[in-house]
N, C-alpha and C positions, 0 to 999 in steps of 0.2 A: 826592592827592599831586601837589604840582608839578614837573615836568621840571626837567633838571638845566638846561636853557637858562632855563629861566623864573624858576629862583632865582640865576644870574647875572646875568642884566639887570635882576631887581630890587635883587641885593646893588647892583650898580655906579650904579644909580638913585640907592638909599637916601646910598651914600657919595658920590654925586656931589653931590646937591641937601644934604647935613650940610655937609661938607668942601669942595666946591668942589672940578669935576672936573680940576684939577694938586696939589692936597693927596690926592684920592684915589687915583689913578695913583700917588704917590710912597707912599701906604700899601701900596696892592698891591708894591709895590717892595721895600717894606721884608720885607713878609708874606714874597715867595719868596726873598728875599736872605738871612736869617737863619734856623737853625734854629729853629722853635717849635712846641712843643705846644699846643693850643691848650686840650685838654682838660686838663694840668695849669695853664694860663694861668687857664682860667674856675674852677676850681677854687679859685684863690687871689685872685683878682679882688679881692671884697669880703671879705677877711679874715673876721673874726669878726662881721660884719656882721649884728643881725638883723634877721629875715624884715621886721617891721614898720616899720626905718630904709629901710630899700631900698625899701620900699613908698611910704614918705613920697619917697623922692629920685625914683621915678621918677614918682607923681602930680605933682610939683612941674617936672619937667622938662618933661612934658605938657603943663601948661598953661604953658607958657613963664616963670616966673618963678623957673627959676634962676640 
């Protein structure tokens, strides 16, 4: 299991090198600035999404061709 530091510096890695570290910092921003669940958030995420679409959207983002 990894330390609570070690999945910080990796979240802020991951959003930094997506987003680009001033789009990332303004998420964090937005994250503690507003109320949000996050567990009703992922819950409704991909709606009625199924398992096999979601599968195709993230092999596709993988390999960079979305």
């Amino acid at each position: 299991m990894k330390s609570d530091t070690l999945i910080k510096t990796d979240g802020m890695r991951i959003l930094a090198d997506t987003l680009g570290i001033v789009e990332a910092e303004r998420f964090i921003t937005l994250m503690l600035r507003e109320p949000f669940n996050y567990t009703e958030w992922q819950r409704t995420l991909y709606g009625d999404m199924p398992l096999k679409k979601l599968y195709e959207n993230i092999k596709t983002f993988e390999t960079g061709n979305a």
